[in-house]
ZAKE-993063 format. One line per field, with one value per residue (C-alpha): x, y, z; residue number from 0; residue in three letters. Coordinates in steps of 0.001 Angstrom, whole numbers. Example, Ala and Ser with C-alpha at 12.3 -4.5 7.8 and 13.67 -1.06 7.14 Angstrom:
BEGIN
xx <- 12300 13670 $
yy <- -4500 -1060 $
zz <- 7800 7140 $
num <- 0 1 $
residu <- ALA SER $
# end
This chain:
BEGIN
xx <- 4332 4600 5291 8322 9248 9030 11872 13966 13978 14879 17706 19170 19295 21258 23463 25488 24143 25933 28668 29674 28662 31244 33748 32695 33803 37541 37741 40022 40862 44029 46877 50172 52112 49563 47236 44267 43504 40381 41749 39091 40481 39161 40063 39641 42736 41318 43148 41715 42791 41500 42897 39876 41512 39327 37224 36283 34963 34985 38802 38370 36491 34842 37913 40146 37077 38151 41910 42113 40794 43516 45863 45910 44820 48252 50181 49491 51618 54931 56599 59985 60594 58354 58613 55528 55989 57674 54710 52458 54755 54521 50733 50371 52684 51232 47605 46375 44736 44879 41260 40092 36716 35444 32609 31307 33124 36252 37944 39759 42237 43058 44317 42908 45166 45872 48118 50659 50723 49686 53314 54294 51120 51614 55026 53488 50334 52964 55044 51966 50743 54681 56470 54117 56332 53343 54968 53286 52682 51256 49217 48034 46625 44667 43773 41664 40691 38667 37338 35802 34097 32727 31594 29801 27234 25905 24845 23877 19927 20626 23856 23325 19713 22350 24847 21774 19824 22843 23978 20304 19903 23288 23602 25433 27054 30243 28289 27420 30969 31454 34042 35420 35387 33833 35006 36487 38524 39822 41017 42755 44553 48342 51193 52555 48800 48629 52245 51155 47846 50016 52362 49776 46630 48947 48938 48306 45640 43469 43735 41647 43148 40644 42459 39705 41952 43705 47183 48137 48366 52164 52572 50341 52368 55584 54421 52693 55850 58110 55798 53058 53329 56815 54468 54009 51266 49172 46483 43373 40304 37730 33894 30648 29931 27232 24016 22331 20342 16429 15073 11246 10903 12161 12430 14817 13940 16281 14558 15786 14315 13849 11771 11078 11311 13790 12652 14605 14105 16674 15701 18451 18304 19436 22925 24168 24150 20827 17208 15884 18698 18380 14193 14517 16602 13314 10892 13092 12518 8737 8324 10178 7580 4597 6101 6792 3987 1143 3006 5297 3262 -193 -14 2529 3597 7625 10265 11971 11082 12789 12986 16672 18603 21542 24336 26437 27775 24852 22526 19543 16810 15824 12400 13389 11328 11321 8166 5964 3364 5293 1656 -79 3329 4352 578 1035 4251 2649 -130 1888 3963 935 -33 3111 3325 -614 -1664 -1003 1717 963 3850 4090 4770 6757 8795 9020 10450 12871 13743 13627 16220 18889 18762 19501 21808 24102 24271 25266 27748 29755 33008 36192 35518 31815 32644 35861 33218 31212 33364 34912 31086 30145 33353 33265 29660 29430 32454 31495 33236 30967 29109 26742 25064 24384 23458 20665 19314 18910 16829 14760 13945 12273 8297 5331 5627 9107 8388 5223 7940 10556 8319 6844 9788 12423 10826 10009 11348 12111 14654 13956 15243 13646 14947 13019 9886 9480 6017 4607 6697 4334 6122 3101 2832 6476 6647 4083 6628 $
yy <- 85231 83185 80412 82412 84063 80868 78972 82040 81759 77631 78536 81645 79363 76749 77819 78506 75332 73441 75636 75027 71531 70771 72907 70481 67678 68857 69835 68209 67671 67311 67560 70085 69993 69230 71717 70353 72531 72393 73051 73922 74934 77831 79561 82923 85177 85867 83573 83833 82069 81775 80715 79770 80234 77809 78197 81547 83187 79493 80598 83935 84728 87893 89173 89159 89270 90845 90017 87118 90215 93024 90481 89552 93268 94546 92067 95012 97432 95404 91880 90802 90694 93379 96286 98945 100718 98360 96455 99178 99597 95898 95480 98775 97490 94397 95792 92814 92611 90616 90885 89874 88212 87615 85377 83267 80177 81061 84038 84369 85942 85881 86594 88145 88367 87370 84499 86829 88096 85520 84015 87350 88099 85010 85631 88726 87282 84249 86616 88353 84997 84086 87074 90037 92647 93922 97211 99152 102334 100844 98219 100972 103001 99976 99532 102797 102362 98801 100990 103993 101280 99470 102754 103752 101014 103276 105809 103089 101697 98441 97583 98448 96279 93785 93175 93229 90873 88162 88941 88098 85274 83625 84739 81359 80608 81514 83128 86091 87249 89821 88718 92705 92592 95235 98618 96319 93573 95866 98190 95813 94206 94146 93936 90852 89073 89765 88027 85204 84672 84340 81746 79912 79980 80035 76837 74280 72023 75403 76138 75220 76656 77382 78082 78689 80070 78725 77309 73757 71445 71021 74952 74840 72792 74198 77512 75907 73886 77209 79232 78298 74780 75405 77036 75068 72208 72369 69932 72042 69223 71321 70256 72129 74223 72781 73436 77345 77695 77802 80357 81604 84781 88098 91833 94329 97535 100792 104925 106615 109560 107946 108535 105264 102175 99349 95390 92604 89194 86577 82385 79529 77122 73069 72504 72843 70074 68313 68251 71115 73173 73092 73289 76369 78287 77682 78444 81883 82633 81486 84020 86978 86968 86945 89665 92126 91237 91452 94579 96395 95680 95630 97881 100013 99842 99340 100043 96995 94077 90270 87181 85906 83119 82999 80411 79258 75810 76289 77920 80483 83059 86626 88259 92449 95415 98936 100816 103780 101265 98598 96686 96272 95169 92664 91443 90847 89258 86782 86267 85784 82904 81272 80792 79369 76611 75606 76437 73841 75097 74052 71926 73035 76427 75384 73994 77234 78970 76444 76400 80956 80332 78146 80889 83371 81712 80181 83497 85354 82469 82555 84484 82967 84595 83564 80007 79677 80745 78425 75358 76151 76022 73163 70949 72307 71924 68625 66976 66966 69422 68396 71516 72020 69362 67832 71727 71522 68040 68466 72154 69902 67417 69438 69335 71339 69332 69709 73961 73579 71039 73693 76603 75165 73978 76623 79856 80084 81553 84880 87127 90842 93767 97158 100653 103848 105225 102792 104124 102166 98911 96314 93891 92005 90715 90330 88065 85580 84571 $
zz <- -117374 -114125 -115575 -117281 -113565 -111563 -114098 -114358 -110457 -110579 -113665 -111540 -108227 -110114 -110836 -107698 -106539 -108921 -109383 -105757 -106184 -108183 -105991 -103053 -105071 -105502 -101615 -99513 -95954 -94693 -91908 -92597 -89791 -86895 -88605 -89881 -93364 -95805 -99064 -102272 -105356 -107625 -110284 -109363 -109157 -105738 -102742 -99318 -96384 -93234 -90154 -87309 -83476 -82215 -78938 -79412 -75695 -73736 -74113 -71868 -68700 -67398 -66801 -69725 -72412 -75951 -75344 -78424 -80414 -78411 -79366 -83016 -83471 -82216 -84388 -87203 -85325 -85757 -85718 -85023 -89125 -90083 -87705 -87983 -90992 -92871 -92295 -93497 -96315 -97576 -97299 -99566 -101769 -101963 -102155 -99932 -96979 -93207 -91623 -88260 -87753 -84226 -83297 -80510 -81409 -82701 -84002 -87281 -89450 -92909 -95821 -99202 -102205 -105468 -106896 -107661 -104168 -101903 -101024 -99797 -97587 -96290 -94744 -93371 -91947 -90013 -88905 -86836 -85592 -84699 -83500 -82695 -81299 -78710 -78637 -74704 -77024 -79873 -77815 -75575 -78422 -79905 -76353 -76614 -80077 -78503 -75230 -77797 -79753 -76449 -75282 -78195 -77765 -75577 -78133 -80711 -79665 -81898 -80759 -76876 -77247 -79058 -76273 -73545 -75020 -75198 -71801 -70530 -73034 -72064 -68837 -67069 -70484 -72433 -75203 -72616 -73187 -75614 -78050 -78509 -74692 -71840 -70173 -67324 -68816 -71615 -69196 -66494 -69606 -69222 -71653 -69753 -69897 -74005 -73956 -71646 -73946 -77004 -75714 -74338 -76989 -80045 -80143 -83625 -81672 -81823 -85573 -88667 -91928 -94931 -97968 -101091 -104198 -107036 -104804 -104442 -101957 -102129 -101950 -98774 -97003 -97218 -96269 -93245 -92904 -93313 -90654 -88231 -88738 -86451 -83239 -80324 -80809 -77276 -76362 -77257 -78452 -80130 -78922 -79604 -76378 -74198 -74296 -73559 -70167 -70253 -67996 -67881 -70233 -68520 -69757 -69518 -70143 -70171 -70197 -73653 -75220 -78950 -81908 -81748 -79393 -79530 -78823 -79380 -77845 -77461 -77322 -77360 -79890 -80616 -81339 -84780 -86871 -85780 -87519 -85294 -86372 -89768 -88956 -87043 -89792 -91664 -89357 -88201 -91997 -91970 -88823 -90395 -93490 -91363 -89660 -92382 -94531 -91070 -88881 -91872 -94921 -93927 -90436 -91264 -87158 -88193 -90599 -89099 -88013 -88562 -86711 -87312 -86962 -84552 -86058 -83062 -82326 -80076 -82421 -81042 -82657 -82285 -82128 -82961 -84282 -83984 -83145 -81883 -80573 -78605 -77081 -80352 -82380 -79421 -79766 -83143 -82959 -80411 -82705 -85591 -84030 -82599 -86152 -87203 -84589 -85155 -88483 -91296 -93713 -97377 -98439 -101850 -100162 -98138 -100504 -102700 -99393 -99042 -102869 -102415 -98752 -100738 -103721 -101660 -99276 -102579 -104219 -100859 -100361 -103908 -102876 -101598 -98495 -97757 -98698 -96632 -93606 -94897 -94732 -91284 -90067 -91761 -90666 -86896 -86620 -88251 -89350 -92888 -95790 -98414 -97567 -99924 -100684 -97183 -96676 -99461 -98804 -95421 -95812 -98369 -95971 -93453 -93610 -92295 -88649 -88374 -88810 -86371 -84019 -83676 -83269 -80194 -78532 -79429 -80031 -75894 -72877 -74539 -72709 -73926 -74154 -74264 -75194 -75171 -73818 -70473 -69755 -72728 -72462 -72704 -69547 -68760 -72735 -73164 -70008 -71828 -74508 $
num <- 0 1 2 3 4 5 6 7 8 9 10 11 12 13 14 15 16 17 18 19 20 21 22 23 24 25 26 27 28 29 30 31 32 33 34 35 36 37 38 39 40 41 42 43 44 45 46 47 48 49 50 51 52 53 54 55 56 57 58 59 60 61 62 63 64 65 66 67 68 69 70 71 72 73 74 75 76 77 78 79 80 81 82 83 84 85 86 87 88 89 90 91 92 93 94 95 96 97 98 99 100 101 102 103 104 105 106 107 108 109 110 111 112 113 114 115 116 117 118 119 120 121 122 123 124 125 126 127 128 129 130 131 132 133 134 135 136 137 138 139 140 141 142 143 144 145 146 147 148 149 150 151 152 153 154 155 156 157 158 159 160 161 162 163 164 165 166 167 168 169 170 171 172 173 174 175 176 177 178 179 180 181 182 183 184 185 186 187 188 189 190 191 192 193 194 195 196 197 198 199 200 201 202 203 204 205 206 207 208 209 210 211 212 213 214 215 216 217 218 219 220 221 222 223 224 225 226 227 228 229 230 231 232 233 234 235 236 237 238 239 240 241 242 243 244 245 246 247 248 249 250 251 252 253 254 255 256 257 258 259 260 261 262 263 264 265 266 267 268 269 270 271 272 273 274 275 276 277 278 279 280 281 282 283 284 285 286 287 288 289 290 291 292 293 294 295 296 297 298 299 300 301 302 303 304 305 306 307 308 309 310 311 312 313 314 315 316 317 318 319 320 321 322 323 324 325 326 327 328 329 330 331 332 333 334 335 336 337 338 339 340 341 342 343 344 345 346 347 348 349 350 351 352 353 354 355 356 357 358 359 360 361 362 363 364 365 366 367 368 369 370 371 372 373 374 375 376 377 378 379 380 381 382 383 384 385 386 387 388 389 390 391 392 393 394 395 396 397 398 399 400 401 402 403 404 405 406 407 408 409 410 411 412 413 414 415 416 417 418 419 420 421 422 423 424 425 426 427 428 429 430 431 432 $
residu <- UNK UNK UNK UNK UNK UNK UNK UNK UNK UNK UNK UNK UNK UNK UNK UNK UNK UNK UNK UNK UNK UNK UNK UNK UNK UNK UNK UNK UNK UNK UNK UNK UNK UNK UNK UNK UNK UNK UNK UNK UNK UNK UNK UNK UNK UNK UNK UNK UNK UNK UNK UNK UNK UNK UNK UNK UNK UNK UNK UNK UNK UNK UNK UNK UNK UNK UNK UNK UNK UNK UNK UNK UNK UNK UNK UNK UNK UNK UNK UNK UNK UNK UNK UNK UNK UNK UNK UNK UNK UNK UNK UNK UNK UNK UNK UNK UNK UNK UNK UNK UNK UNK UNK UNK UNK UNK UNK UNK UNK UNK UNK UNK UNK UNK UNK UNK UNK UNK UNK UNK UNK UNK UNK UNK UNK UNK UNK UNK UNK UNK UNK UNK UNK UNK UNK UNK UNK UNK UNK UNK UNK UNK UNK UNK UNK UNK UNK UNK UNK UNK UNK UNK UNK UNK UNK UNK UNK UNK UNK UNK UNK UNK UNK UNK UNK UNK UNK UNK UNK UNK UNK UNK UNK UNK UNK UNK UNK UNK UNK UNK UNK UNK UNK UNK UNK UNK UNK UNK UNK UNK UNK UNK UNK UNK UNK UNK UNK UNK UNK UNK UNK UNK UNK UNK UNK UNK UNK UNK UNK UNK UNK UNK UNK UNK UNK UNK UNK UNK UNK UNK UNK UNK UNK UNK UNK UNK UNK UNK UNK UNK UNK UNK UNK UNK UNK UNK UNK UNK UNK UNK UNK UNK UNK UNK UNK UNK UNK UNK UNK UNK UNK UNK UNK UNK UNK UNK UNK UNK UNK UNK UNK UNK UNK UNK UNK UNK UNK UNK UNK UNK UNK UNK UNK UNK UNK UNK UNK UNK UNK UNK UNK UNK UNK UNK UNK UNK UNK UNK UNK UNK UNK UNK UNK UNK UNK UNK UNK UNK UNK UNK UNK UNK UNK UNK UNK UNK UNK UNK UNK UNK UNK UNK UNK UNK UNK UNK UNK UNK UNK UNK UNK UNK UNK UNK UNK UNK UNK UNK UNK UNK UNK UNK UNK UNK UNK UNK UNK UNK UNK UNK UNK UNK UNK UNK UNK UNK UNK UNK UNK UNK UNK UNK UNK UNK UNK UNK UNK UNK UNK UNK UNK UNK UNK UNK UNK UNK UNK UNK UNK UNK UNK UNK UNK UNK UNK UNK UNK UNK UNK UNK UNK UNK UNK UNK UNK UNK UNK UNK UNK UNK UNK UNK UNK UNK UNK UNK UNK UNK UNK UNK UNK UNK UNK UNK UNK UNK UNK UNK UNK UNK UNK UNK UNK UNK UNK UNK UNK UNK UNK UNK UNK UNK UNK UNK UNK UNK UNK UNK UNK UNK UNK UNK UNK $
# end
């Protein structure tokens, strides 16, 4: 019977390996009008393109953070061609759909239709980059839409231990600015700053276009030709950000009367791209299954506890759980990494782990969407669209030193955050990390 389970396991993971394999092999790169596009065909009915803004918040300061995402969130209340509700009208008709995505690095929005639909979406989804009407009413009410969701990370534990624990962990950096912006710079905003940000930022130099779907090259040119290919090209050179600032471990702890108590530590990490990067995503992993299995499994101290991985140009890890007993589960988690960066991991096991991470990873990647994501990452963190296998071989290569490597030199100077009962944070043993 194991025999059976482990080669179900290798059959079920090869599939999307190879199936996106081969998809690597018909990808192209190319230029369309001063836009540099990634092009892989598929034969799904499902088309999605996405278009990257590059930069992300080293394009904003302090002062006007969240404004990219103001911005191309307003476009949906009007253009020049397609005034508000014949806007509305046209995407219901259509039965499509123009999503933002924000991030550290860059922020994004595309398209998701089908064949049938995708020249039409298209013209709607220019139009907003082109000629956003940035209507004072309408921008005003998205306005407040952005301030009730800032605000509400007050009332959410995760998401206010979230934003704290970047702010401390990037403090001095670019990545301390909240993409969806703060209470100050969304309110001191202005009409004539949103319209000053699109002439300026709208530029070609800034864009990478990801188009996965069954639509040819020659098709994707002349609608870039037709549309954004005519916008202003500007001199933007896109760079990986510089490297995160080391600082001794610190704690920041805020009073909240909680069931339970809120922890979630924050370390920078190498740059994308290089051997510790693709080391630490391993590691990260290694960490979050002696976690569960030592303070969930066998303690029964949490109902949730992980050690992600941050993926940045500048990539970083997390150290979160939520508990009643804050000084025995911080213990442990001290423990637990202590082991990891000293004890000698088995490399057959190691191997299965790596063999389990890809499985996962490929199956969570197989949609137009995740794999457009997917290729914008790989190309701007490393120059290379043959994502997937350079992706797999490089996960294989990493051995038990390179897991015991990383673990020492990365998962260090912890800057934490702590919400709930203050009386029982345990400083003193978070300050050791």
């Amino acid at each position: 019977m194991r025999g059976f389970l482990v080669a179900a396991t290798v059959l079920v993971a090869a599939r999307p390996v190879l199936a996106q394999r081969s998809a690597d092999s018909a990808t192209v790169l190319f230029e369309a009008e001063g836009i540099k596009v990634i092009h892989r065909p598929s034969q799904s009915d499902i088309v999605v393109a996405n278009l990257y803004l590059l930069g992300g918040v080293r394009q904003v300061t302090a002062a006007n953070a969240g404004i990219e995402l103001l911005l191309l969130d307003a476009t949906e209340r009007g253009t020049k061609t397609y005034p508000k509700e014949r806007l509305r009208r046209a995407m219901s008709r259509l039965g499509t759909s123009i999503g933002i995505g924000s991030g550290t690095d860059w922020t994004s929005l595309g398209i998701r239709a089908t064949r049938a639909t995708f020249d039409s979406t298209w013209a709607i989804f220019a139009s907003r980059l082109m000629e956003p009407t940035l209507d004072a009413a309408e921008v005003e009410l998205v306005r407040r839409q952005f301030l009730l969701a800032v605000r509400q990370r007050q009332d959410n534990p995760d998401a206010l231990a979230e934003y704290l624990a970047d702010s401390m962990a990037y403090d001095g950096h670019p990545y301390a600015l909240p993409p969806a912006g703060t209470d100050r710079s969304l309110a001191a905003i202005t009409l004539p700053d949103l319209r000053k940000y699109h002439a300026e930022q709208m530029v070609k130099s800034r864009m990478l276009l990801v188009i996965v779907g069954d639509v040819t090259r020659e098709k994707i040119t002349r609608l870039v030709a037709q549309s954004i290919g005519k916008l202003p090209a500007g001199s933007y050179v896109w760079a990986l950000p510089d490297t995160l600032p080391r600082r001794k471990a610190s704690v920041l702890g805020l009073q909240r009367d909680l069931p339970t108590n809120y922890i979630l530590g924050r370390y920078a990490g190498p740059k994308a791209g290089t051997r510790d990067y693709y080391a630490l995503r391993i590691a990260t992993a290694v960490l979050s299954g002696q976690f569960f299995g030592e303070i969930r499994s066998r303690r029964n101290l949490t109902y949730a506890v992980e050690a992600p991985f941050i993926d940045h140009g500048i990539s970083g890890g997390g150290l979160y759980v939520t508990t009643a007993q804050p000084q025995l589960t911080v213990d442990i988690m001290r423990q637990q990494l202590a082991a990891v960066r000293t004890s000698n991991v088995d490399e057959e096991a190691l191997g299965r782990l790596i063999h389990q991470f890809l499985t996962q990873f490929f199956l969570e990647n197989e949609t137009n969407t995740q794999q457009a994501d997917f290729l914008a990452k790989s190309y701007l963190y490393e120059g290379d669209i043959k994502a997937v296998g350079h992706f797999e071989e490089q996960l294989r290569s990493i051995t038990p030193d390179d897991i015991r490597r990383v673990a020492q030199r990365w998962i260090r100077d912890v800057q934490w955050t702590y919400i709930g009962d203050l009386a029982r944070m345990p400083k003193a043993s978070m300050e050791r990390w």
